[in-house]
C-alpha positions as CSV (number, residue, x, y, z in Angstrom):
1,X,110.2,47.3,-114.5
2,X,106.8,45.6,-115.3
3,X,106.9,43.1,-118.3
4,X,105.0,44.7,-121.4
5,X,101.6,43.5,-122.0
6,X,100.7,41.3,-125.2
7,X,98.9,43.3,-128.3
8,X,96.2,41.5,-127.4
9,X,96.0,43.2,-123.9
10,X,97.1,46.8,-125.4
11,X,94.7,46.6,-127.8
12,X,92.0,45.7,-125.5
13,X,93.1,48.8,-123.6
14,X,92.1,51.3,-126.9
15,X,88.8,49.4,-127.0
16,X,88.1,50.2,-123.3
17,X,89.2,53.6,-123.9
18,X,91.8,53.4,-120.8
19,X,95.5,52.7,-119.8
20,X,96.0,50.9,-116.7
21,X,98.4,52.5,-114.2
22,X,98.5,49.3,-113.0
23,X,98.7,46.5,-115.8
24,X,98.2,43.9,-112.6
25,X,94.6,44.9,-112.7
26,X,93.9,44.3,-116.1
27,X,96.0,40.4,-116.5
28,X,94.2,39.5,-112.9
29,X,90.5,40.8,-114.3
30,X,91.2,38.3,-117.0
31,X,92.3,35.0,-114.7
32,X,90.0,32.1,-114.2
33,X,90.8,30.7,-110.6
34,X,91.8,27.5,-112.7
35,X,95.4,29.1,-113.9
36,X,96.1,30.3,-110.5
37,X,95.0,31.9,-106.9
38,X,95.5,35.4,-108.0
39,X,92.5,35.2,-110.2
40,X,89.4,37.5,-110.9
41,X,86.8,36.6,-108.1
42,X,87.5,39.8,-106.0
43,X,87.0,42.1,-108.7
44,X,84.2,40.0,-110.1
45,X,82.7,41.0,-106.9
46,X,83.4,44.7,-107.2
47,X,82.4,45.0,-111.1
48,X,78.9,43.7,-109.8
49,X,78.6,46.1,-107.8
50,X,79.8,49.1,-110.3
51,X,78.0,47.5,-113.0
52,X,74.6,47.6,-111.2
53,X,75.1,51.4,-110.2
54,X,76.0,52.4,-113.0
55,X,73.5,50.8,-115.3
56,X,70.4,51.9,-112.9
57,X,71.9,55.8,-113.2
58,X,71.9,55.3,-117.0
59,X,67.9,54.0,-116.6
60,X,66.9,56.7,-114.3
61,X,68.8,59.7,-117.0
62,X,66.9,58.0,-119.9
63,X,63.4,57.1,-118.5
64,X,62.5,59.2,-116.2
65,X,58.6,58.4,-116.3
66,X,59.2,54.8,-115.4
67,X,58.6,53.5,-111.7
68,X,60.9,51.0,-109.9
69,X,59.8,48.0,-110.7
70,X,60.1,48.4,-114.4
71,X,63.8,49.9,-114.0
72,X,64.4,46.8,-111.7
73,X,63.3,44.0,-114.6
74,X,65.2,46.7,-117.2
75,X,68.6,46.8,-114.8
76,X,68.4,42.5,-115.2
77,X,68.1,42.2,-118.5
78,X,70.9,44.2,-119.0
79,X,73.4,42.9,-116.7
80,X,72.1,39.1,-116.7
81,X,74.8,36.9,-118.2
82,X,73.7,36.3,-121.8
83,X,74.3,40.5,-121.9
84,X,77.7,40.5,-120.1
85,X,78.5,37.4,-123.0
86,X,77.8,39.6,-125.6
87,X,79.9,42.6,-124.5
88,X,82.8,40.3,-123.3
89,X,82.5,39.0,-127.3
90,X,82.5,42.7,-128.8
91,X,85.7,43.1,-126.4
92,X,87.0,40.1,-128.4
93,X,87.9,38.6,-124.0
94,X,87.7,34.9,-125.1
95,X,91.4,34.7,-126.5
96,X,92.8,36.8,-123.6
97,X,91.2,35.0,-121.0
98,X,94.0,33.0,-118.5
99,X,92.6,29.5,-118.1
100,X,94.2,26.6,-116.4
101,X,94.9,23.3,-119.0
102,X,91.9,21.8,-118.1
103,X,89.3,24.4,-118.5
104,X,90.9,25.1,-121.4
105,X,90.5,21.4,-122.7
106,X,86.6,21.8,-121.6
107,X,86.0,24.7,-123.5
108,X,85.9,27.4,-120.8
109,X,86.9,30.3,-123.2
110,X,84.1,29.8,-124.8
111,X,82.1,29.7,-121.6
112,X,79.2,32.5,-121.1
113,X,79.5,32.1,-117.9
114,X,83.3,32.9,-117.3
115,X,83.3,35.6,-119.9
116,X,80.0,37.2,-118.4
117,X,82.4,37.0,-115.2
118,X,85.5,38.5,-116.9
119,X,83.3,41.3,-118.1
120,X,82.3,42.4,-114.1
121,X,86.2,41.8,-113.2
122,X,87.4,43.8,-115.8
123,X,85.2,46.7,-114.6
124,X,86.2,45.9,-111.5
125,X,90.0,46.5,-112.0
126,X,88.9,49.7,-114.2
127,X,87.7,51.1,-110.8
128,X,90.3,49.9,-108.4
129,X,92.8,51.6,-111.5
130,X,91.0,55.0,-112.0
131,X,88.1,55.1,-110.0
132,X,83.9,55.3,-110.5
133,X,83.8,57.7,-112.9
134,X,86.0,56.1,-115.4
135,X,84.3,52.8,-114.7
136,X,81.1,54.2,-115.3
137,X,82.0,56.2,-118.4
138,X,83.5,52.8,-119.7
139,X,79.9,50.8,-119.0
140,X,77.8,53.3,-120.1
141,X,79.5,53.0,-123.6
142,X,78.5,49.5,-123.8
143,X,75.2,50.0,-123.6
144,X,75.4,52.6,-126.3
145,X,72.8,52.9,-129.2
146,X,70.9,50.5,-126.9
147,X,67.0,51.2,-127.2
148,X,65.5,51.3,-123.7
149,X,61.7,51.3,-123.8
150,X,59.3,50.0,-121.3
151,X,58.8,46.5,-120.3
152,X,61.7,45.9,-121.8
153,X,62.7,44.7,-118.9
154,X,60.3,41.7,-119.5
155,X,61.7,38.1,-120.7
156,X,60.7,36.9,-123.8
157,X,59.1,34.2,-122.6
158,X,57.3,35.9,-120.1
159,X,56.1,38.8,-122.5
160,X,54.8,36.0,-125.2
161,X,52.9,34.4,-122.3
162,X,51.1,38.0,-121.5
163,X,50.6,38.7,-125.1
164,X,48.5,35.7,-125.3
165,X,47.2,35.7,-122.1
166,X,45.6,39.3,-123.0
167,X,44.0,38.0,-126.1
168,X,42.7,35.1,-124.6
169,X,44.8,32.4,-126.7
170,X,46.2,29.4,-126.0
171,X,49.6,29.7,-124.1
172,X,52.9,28.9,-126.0
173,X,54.8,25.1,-126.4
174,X,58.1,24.6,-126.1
175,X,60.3,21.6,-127.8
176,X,64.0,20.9,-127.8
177,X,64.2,19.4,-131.9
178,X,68.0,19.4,-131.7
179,X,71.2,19.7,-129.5
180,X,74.3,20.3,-131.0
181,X,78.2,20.5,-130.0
182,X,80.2,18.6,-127.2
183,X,78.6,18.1,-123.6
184,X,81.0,21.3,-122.5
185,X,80.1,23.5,-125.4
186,X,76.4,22.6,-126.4
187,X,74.0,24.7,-128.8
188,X,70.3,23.8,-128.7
189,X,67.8,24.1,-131.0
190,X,64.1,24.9,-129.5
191,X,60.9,25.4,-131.5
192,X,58.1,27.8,-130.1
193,X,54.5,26.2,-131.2
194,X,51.4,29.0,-130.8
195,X,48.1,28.2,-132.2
196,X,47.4,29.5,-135.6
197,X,51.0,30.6,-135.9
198,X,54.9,29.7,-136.2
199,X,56.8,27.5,-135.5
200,X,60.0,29.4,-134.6
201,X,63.3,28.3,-133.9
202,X,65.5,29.5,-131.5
203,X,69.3,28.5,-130.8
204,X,71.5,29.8,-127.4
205,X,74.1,28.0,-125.5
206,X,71.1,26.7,-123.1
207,X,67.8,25.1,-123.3
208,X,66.6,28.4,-121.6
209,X,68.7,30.7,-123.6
210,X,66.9,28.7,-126.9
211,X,63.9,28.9,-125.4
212,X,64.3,32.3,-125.0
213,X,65.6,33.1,-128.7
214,X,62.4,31.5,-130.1
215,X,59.8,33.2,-127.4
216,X,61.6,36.5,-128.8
217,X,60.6,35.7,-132.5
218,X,57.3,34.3,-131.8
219,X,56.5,37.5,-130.4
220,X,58.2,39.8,-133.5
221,X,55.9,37.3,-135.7
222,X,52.8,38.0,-133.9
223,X,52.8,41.5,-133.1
224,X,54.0,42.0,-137.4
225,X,51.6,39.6,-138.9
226,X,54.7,38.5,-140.1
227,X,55.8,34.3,-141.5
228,X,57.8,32.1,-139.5
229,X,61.4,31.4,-139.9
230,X,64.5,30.4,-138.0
231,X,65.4,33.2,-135.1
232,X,68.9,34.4,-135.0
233,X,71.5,33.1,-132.1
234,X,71.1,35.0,-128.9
């Protein structure tokens, strides 16, 4: 008789909405390769693929005027890793994650890029558990009360650039004015410099990520007419 699974793991299993037939699936979705060799990297590699159909059937439903491309650069953002890190949060993975002693002493529950990974193995192990229709029903409720409009799709940084680029202004500057946090668990602080506007701030677990999160304000500030401030944490 299988062991019972922690509250932690049962209560996981009301969030996602399903009981595994086979609790195996969900305690392996959740191992780093660093606690042992039956980890998650198999069905990392299945959740990808689950993930990415069922995302670009949820695009296609809800935007039906749009042409490829744009649902391509839509799909991204919404599975890149800074989106899986967020839903892994709201799933409260970081304290259920199985992590060898020294990933743990690096900080790797806190790690966007193993929880981003947890994320696609969990999904993973829901379809192994109860097939592509469950999986799907389970993804398409993270994206939930999400707002899908076009370019969308577009990074920040990249949208900024065009914004300016159409009005003929000078293009965006970039600055790292503080880094804060252990090597392994860093926040950085970036301010976005536009002429005749801002600064903005943006903070994110990477100087990308920052950069990013300021980009993102920058453009709320110009397209508002609104003052600078600090942006929020990606």
């Amino acid at each position: 008789m299988a062991e019972p699974l922690s509250p932690g793991l049962e209560a996981l299993q009301k969030r996602l909405g399903h009981r595994f037939r086979d609790p195996g699936l969900l305690l392996r979705s959740l191992t780093h390769r660093s606690y042992g060799a039956d980890h998650y990297e198999r069905l990392e590699f299945l959740g990808d693929a689950v993930l990415g159909l069922a995302v670009s059937t949820l695009l296609v439903e809800r935007l039906p005027q749009q042409p490829e491309g744009e649902l391509s650069r839509l799909r991204a953002s919404l599975v890149r890793q800074d989106a899986l890190h967020r839903i892994a949060l709201d799933l409260g993975l970081p304290p259920l994650l199985r992590l060898g002693e020294g990933e743990q002493r690096s900080g790797g529950r806190e790690r966007a890029s193993i929880l981003a990974d947890a994320v696609e193995a969990l999904l993973g192990a829901l379809y192994l558990d109860a097939g592509y229709e469950v999986a799907q029903a389970v993804a398409r409720r993270w994206y939930e009360g999400l707002e899908l409009r076009p370019g969308q799709g577009k990074d920040a940084k990249t949208a900024l650039q065009e914004w300016l680029q159409a009005r003929r202004r000078p293009l965006p500057s970039y600055e790292v004015v503080a880094i804060h946090g252990e090597a392994h668990a860093q926040t950085f602080e970036v301010a976005c410099r536009v002429e005749g506007a801002g600064p903005t701030v943006g903070r994110g677990p990477s100087r990308r990520a920052a950069e990013q999160a300021a980009a993102a304000h920058m453009l709320e500030l110009l397209q508002t007419g609104g003052t600078s401030r600090r942006a929020p944490t990606p």
